[in-house]
N, C-alpha and C positions, 0 to 999 in steps of 0.2 A: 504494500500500500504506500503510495505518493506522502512525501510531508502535507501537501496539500491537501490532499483525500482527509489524511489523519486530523490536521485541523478541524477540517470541515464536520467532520465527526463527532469531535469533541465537546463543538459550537454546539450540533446538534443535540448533546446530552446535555450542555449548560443548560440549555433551554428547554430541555423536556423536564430538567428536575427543576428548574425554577416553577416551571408549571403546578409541577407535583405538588410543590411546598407551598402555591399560592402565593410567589414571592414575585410574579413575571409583571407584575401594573406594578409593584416598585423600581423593578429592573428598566421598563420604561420610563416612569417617573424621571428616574436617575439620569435616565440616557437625556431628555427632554431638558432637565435642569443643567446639561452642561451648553443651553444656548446661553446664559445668563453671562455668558461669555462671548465676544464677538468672537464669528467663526470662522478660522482660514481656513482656506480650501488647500488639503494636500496634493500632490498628485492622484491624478484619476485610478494611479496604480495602487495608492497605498488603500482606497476603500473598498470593500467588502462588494462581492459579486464574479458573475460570470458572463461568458460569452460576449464578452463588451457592453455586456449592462452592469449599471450596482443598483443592490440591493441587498438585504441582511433579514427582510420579514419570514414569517414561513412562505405564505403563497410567494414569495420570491425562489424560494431556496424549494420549494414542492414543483415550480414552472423549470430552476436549470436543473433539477434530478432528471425532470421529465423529457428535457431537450438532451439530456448526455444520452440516454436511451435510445430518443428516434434520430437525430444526428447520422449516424453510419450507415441507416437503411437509406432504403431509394423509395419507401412508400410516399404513396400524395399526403399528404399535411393538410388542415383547414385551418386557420387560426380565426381564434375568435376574439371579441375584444371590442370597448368602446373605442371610441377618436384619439389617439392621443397617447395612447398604451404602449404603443412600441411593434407595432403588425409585424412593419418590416424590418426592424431589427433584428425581432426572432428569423423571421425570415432568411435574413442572412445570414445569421449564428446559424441556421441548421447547413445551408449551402456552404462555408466555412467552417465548419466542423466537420461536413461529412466527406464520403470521397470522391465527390466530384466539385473541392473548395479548387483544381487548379484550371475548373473548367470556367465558362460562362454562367454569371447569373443576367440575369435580365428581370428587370420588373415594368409593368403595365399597370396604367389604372385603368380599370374598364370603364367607371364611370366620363371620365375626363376626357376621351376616345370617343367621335360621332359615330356614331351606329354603323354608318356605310364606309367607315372607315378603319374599324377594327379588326375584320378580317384580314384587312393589308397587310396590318401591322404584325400580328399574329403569326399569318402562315403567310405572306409576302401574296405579291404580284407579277404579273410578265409585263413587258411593255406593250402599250394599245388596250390594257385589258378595262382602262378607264379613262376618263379623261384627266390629264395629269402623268398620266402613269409612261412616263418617256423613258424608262431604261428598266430592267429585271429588278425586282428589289428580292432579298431575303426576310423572311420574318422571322422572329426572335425564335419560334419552335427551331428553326434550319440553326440560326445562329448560334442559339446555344445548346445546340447540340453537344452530349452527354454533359450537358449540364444543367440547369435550373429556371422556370421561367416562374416567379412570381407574379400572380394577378389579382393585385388588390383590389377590392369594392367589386367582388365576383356578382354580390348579389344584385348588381345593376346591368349586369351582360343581357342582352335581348336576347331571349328566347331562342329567332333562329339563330344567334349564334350561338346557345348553347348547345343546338345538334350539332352543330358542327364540332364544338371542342367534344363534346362527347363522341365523335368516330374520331378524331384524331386518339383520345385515351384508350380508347380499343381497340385500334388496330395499330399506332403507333406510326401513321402517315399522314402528312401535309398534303394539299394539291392547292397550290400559290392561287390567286385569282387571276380566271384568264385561262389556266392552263387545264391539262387535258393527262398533268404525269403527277404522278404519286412520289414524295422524297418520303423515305426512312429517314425517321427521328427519334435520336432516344434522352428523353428531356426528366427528369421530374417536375412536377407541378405543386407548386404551395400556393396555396388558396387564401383569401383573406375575405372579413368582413365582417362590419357590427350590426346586420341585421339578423333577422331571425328566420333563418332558410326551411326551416320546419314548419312555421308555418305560411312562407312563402312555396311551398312544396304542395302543401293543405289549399292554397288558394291557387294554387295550377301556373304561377309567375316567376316560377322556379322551375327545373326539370328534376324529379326523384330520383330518377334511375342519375344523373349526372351529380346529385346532393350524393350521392352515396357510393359513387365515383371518385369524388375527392375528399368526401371524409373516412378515409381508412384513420388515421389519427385526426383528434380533437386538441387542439391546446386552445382554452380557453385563458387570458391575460388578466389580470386581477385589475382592476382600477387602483388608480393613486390612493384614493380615499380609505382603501382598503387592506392597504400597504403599510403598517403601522410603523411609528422610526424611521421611513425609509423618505420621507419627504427630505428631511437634515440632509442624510446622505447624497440623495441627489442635488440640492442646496448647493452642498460643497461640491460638488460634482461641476453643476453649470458656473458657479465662480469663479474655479478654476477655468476653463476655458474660455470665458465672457472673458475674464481677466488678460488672457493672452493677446485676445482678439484685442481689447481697449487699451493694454498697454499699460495695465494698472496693475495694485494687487487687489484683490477686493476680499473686504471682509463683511461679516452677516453682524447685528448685532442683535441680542437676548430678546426684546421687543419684535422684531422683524419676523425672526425664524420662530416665535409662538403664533405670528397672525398666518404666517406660511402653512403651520401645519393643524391652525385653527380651520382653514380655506377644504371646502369641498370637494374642490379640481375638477368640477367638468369636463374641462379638458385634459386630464389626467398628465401625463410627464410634457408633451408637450406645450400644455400651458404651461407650465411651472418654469420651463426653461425657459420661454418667452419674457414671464413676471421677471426672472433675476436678468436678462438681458435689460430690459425697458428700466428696471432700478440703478444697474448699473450705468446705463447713458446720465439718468438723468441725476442720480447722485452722486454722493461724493467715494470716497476711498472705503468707507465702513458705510453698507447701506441700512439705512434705518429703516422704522415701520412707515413714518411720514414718507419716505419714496416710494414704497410699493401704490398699485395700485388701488385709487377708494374703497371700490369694493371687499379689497383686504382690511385696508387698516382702520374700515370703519367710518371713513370719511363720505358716507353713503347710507 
């Protein structure tokens, strides 16, 4: 077993026996009382986490057990998850962890793609096959071939083109728009979306047989809000980098980082990162509660 492994392990029983003893809302308490202090950000390396995310919660530590797992297979993936979660992070932690990290990833949003124009994109075109369409294109299936095509906001794919990506997952060929030949493809596919495909499946605005196509695995993404301690962590996480980018050092102080992790997150990690960005421009060196925004600090 890895020094690492063995940490992780250890972390692991800290916290089951803290549990045990009823001692784990002090042990956060604790963790919580050390904003009372302005908080530098150390390197992204020294905090807690995996796959190029931090975190230290359970559902943190219960989501990278569950990614060391399906990482090395080639099964399709679904990821689930509000706005803001981190889709395609996972996404690429599994394309990078697995073994096709020295192939192609490619990622699509299907929503952001006009309708008549996603198939191009997808499985390419010949030239003449549209208007526009003046030389042979490849689409991401051809290009990243034996390797990875993520398609985020699956659940907004038009129908016909969900026959479509469903013969391509079954028989593993493209036919570009236009043409008349079949390329072999050998791609995995990871799936994203924060709607609700079961019962878009129930309402016939989804295809079943293609819902169940791509979910051979389920990783559902926890919300921020639900991610207890772990708000700090990432805190110090965007500080560090805001900081790089502005040229500053920046620091949190005790005020700030209690309205942070008072804050609901809607927008789960990627609001929060935006919040310490938008503090950072408009503060000074140590951000305070007065620079976040109203709706944090109360100014609303």
């Amino acid at each position: 077993m890895s020094a690492e492994r063995e940490l992780r392990e250890r972390l692991r029983a800290l916290v089951a026996e803290a549990r045990e003893e009823g001692a784990w809302e002090a042990l956060v308490e604790e963790w919580r009382a050390l904003g009372a202090a302005p908080q530098r950000s150390p390197a992204s390396g020294e905090l807690p986490g995996r796959f190029g995310m931090v975190g230290a919660s359970p559902p943190m530590e219960a989501l990278f057990d569950l990614l060391e797992k399906v990482a090395p297979s080639d099964v399709a993936v679904l990821i689930l998850g509000e706005t803001g979660t981190g889709k395609e992070v996972v996404a690429r932690a599994l394309h990078e962890a697995g073994g096709r990290a020295e192939r192609v990833f490619l990622a699509e949003n299907c929503a952001a793609v006009p309708a008549n124009l996603l198939e191009s994109e997808l499985f390419g075109h010949v030239r003449g096959s549209f208007t526009g369409a003046v030389a042979d294109r490849a689409g991401h299936f051809v290009v990243a071939d034996k390797g990875t095509v993520f398609l985020d906001e699956i659940g907004d794919m038009p129908l016909a083109m969900q026959s479509k990506l469903l013969r391509v997952l079954q028989e593993g060929e493209v036919r570009p728009v236009g043409s008349n030949k079949l390329k072999r493809v050998d791609v995995r596919v990871i799936a994203a979306t924060n709607k609700d495909l079961t019962a878009m499946c129930a309402e016939r605005t989804f295809r079943e047989d293609l819902y169940f196509r791509l979910n051979v695995i389920t990783i559902e993404l926890p919300p921020l809000r639900e991610r207890g301690g772990d708000v700090a962590l990432l805190a110090r996480h965007f500080l560090a980098s805001t900081g790089e980018q502005v040229g500053r050092d920046l620091s949190l102080d005790g005020d700030a980082l209690a309205a942070l992790e008072a804050w609901t997150w809607p927008g789960n990690v990627r609001e929060l990162e935006n919040e310490i960005c938008r503090a950072a421009v408009l503060g000074g060196d140590t951000i305070r509660a007065e620079d976040l925004s109203p709706r944090l600090s109360g100014g609303v």
